[in-house]
C-alpha positions in Angstrom: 195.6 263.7 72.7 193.6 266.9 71.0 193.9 267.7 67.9 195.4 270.4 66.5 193.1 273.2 66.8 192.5 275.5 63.8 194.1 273.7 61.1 192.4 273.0 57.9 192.6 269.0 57.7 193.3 267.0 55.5 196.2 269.2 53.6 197.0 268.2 50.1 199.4 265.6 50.3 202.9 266.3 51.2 205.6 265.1 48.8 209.4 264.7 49.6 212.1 263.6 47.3 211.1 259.6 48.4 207.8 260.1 50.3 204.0 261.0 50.2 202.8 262.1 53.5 198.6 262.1 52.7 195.8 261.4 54.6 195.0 257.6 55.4 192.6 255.4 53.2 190.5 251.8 53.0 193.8 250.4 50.8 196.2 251.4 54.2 193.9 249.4 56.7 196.0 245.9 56.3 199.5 247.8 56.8 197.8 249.4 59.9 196.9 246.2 61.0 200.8 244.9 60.3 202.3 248.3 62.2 200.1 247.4 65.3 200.8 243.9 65.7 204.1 244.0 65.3 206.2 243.2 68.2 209.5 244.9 66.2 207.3 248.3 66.6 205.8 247.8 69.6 209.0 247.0 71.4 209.4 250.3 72.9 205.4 250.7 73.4 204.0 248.6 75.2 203.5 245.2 72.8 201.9 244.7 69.8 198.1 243.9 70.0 196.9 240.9 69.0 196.1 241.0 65.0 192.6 238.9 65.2 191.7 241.6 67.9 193.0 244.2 65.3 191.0 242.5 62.3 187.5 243.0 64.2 188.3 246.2 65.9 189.7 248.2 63.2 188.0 250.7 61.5 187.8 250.6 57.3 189.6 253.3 57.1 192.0 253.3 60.3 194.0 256.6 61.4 191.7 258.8 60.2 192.2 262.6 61.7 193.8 265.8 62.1 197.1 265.8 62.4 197.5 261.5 61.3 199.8 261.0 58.3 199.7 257.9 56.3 204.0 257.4 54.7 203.5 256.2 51.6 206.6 254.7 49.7 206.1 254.1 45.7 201.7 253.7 46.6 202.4 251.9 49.4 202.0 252.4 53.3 205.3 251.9 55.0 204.7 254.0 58.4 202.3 256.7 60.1 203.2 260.4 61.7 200.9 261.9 64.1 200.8 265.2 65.4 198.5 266.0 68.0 198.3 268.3 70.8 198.9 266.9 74.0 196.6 267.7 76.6 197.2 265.2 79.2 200.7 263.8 79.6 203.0 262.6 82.4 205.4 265.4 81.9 203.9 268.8 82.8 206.3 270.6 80.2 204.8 268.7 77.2 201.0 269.6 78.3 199.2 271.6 75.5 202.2 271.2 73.4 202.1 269.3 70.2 203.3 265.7 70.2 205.2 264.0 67.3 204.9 260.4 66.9 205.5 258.1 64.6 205.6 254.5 63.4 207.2 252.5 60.9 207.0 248.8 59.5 210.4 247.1 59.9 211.2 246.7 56.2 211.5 250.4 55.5 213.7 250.8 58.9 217.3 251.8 58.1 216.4 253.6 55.0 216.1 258.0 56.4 212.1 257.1 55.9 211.3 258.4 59.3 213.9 261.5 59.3 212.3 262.4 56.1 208.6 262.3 56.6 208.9 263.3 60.2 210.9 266.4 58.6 208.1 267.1 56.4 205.5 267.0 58.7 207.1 269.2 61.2 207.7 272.0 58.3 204.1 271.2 57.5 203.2 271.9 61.1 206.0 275.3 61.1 203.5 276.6 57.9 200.5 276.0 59.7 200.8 276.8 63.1 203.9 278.9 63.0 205.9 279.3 66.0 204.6 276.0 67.6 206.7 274.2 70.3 206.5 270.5 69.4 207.6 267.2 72.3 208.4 263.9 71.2 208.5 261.0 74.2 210.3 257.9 73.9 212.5 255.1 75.8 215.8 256.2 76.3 216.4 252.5 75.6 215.1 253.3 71.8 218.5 253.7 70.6 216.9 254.3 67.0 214.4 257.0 68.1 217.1 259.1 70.4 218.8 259.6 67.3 216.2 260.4 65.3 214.9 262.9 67.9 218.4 264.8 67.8 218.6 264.3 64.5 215.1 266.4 63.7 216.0 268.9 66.2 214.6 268.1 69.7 216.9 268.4 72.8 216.2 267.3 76.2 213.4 268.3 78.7 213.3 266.0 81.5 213.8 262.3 81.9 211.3 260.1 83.8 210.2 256.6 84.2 207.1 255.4 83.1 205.6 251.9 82.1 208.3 250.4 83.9 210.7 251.9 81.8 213.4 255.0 81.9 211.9 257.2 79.1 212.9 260.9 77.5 210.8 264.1 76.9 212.4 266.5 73.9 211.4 269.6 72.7 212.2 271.3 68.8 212.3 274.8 69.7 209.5 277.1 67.3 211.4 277.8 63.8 213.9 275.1 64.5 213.8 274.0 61.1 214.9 270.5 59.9 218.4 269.8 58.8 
């Protein structure tokens, strides 16, 4: 993935009703560590990775980049949005298009954490790049993620298999707006 292009980066931090969507700091690096090793968030993904592999490997201040959101919850990390342009992908309708993607500790699952900051950053994205397509890919077997996908607006490309698994490309129109 690119990144976005000409966007000024890091924005001022984005505040929702519940949520701060801000650039990613030293104090985040032991909830990234948590969101990759999880096997609840990596169920859809691939696997977690190993976390003594993650304690040597990470960077001090992980996630770092245009276009990476850290979700914080009351000064806390609870998840991470990414927006980057996508210029390789399996799907030929999603290349050069940005991506959205987007993780979440299981603890703040259940709560409209991801709707919200994933709403934010794609009105974020609509200010800055204006007129932007956007894709989001996932398993169709992501029950959780379908919904949030047709939730924030994306309907369906094309379907096709990959990593062994059926999985969905959607695309949120340009000025599609969240609801």
């Amino acid at each position: 993935m690119d990144d976005l292009g000409p966007v000024a980066w890091p924005p001022a931090p984005i505040k929702t009703e519940r949520l701060v969507l801000r650039e990613p700091e030293a104090r985040d690096r032991a909830s990234f560590v948590e969101l990759y090793a999880s096997s609840d968030v990596h169920a859809y993904l691939g696997g977690p990775r190993p976390r003594d592999e993650l304690d040597r490997e990470m960077p001090e201040v992980p996630g770092r980049g245009p276009g990476s959101f850290v979700v914080d919850l009351d000064g806390a990390m609870i998840g991470q949005v990414l927006l980057r342009r996508a210029a390789e992908h399996l799907c030929s309708a999603a290349v050069g298009k940005v991506d959205l993607g987007y993780l979440f500790l299981p603890r703040a699952w259940g709560f409209g954490y991801a709707a919200g900051a994933c709403a934010a950053a794609l009105d974020w994205l609509e200010d800055v790049l204006p007129g932007e397509p956007v894709v989001l890919a996932t398993q169709t077997a992501n029950v959780r993620s379908m919904r949030l996908a047709a939730k924030l607006g994306f309907t369906e490309v094309e379907r096709f298999r990959a990593w062994d698994a059926d999985q969905w490309l959607g695309l949120r129109a340009p000025g599609k707006g969240s609801d």
